[in-house]
Residue, then its C-alpha position, 0 to 999 in steps of 0.5 A: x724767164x716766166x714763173x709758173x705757180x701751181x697751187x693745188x687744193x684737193x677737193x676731197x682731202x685724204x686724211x693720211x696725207x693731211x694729217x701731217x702739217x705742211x709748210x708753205x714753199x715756192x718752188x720753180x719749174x720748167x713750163x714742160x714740168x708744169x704742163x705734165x704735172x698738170x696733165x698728170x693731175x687731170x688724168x688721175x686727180x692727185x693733187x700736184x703738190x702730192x707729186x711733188x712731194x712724192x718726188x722729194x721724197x725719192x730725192x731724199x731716199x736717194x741721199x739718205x746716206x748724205x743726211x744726219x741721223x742714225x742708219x738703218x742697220x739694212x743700210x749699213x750692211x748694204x754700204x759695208x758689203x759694197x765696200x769689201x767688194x770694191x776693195x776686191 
């Protein structure tokens, strides 16, 4: 298996983004994974590392109810009203 690493610096550093502090991790993608991401960042020239962010980001929106923490009262309402009509 081959490891593909990808650090990507952004040139001109978007102050938002930026702002937070980052930790460093390593993750490991398929060659197809990196080959698309890469293509993706020289087509828009998004850092790769925002992409891959932004796709944590919806993974954790996704199971948002799995996490501790206090919910949204929009969230309760919404998994309150889908389960009275399973029960139907």
């Amino acid at each position: 298996m081959q490891v593909w690493e990808s650090i990507v610096t952004p040139r001109e550093p978007d102050e938002s983004a930026m702002s937070r502090k980052k930790i460093s991790t390593t993750i490991y993608i398929t060659p197809e994974q990196n080959e698309l991401l890469h293509l993706l960042h020289a087509r828009t020239k998004v850092p790769v590392a925002v992409y891959i962010r932004e796709g944590i980001d919806l993974v954790l929106k996704r199971y948002e109810d799995q996490l501790p923490g206090q919910r949204t009262l929009e969230a309760v309402t919404a998994k309150d009203s889908a389960s009275r009509t399973a029960k139907k």
